[in-house]
N, C-alpha and C positions, 0 to 999 in steps of 0.2 A: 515476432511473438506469435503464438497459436492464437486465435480470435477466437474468443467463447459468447455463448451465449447471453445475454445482455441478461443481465439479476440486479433484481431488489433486495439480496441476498445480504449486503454489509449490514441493513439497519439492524442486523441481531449480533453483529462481531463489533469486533475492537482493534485496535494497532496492535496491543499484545508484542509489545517488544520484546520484553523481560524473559517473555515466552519463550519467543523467538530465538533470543539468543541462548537460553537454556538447553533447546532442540538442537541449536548448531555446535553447541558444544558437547553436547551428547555422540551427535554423530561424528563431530572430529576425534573424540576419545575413542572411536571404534564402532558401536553399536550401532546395528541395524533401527530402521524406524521402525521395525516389526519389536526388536526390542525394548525401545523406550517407548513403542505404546502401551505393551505389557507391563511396563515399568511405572505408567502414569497412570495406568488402572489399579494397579496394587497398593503405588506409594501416594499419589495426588499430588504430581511433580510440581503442579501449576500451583498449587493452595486451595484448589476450585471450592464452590460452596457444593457444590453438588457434583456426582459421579457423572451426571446427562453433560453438566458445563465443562467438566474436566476433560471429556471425549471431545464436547465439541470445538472446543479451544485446540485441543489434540488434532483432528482431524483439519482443522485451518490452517492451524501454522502447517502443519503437512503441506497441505494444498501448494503455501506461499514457497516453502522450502524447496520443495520437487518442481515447483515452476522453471528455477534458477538453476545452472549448472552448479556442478558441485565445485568447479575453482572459486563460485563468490564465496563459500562455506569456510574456504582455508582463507581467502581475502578476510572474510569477516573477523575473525580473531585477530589478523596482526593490524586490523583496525582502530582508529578511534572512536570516541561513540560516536560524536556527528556523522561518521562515517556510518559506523555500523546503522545506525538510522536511516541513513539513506538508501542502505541495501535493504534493507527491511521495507521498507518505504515503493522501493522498485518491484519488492517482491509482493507486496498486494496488487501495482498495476498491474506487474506481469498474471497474477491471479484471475482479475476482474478486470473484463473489459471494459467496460464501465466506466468506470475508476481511474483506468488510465487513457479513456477518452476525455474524460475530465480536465486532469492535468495538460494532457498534451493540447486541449484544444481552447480551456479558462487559463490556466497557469501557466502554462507558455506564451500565449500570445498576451497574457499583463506585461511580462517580462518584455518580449518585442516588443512595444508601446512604449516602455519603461514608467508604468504603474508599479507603482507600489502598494495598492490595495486592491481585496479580495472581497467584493460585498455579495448579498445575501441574493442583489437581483440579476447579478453576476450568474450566480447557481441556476436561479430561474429561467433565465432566458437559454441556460445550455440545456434543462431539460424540456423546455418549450422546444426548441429544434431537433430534439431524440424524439420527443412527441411524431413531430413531423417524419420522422426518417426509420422511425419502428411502429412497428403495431403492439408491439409489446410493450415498450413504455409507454403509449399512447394509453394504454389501459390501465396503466397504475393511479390508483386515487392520489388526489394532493396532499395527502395526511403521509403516503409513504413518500411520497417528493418530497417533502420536507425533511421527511427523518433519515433522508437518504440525503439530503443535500447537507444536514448538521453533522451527519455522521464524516462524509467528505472533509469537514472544515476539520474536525478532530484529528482524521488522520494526517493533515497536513501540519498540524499545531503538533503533536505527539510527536512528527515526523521534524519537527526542530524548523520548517520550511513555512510557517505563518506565526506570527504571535498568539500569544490569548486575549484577546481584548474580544470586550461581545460587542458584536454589532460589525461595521468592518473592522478587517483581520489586515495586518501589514504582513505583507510580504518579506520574506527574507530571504535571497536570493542566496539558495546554496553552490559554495564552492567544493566543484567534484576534485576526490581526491586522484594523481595522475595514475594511478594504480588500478581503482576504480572506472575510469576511464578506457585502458585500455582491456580491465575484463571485458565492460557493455562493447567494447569494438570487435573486442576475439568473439565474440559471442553473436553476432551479427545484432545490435541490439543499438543503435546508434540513434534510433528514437527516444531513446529512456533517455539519451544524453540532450538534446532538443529540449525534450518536453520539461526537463529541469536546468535548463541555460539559458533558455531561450532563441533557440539557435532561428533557421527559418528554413 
């Protein structure tokens, strides 16, 4: 995967599934993304409340979409949803680094343990060592640590891959479908399969 720069960036997004899968079926029917973003400005393909939210919802899932080759786009439809979640799910870590230091370094290694739960101080202690290992996250206030570590819990909840319970969150150890599978391998991408199996 490309390594980006480390952002504070999710606490204003969402998992945006619906979205998501709306964009991949756009683009499987033919259309350029040049055309269904013309298309989302005219029509308000999302529902957005506003024309600023509908671009910015527009230009993420882009983001998440263009991360991924375009064989996960045709996987994604003869998909099921858990499935299709999980591409979705990949497509945010492949987005944000961040996000998918998260997973591969909290979420995988519960899995290797074989915990099954995800707590609050869990989040903590991974941004206490980004502390340590960036000067960039070293500088963000604890009000956006938090809203950035709540934000994490939802996309994993959203992502079919933790329950909803507040407080700790149960794990639920997703099974990759073998399809899926070998996309992340044609793809040199054998981390994403790790960081959600818990491989080592």
């Amino acid at each position: 995967m490309e390594r980006k720069e480390y952002s504070a960036g999710m606490v204003k997004l969402s998992f945006w599934f619906t979205e998501f899968r709306k964009v991949i079926q756009l683009f499987n029917s033919g259309k350029t993304m040049e055309e269904i973003r013309i298309l989302n400005i005219k029509e308000n393909i999302f529902s957005a409340p506003t024309t600023a939210r509908s671009i910015q919802i527009f230009n993420t899932v882009l983001a998440r979409v263009n991360s991924l080759d375009a064989t996960f786009c045709k996987l994604f439809e003869k998909s099921d949803i858990s499935t299709q979640k999980i591409i979705a799910l990949i497509a945010v870590m492949n987005a944000d680094s961040l996000f998918f230091d998260f997973v591969y370094e909290v979420f995988r290694e519960k899995l290797i343990i074989g915990s099954n739960r995800l707590s609050d101080s869990d989040i903590r202690i991974f941004f206490r060592n980004k502390q340590l290992q960036s000067e960039k996250v070293a500088g963000w206030q604890d009000y956006t640590l938090k809203r950035l570590g709540s934000c994490y819990k939802t996309m994993l909840m959203e992502a079919g891959v933790t329950d909803r319970a507040s407080g700790d969150r149960e794990i639920l150890k997703p099974i990759l479908d073998f399809t899926l599978i070998d996309c992340l391998k044609n793809n040199n991408m054998e981390l994403f399969i790790h960081a959600l199996t818990g491989v080592r």
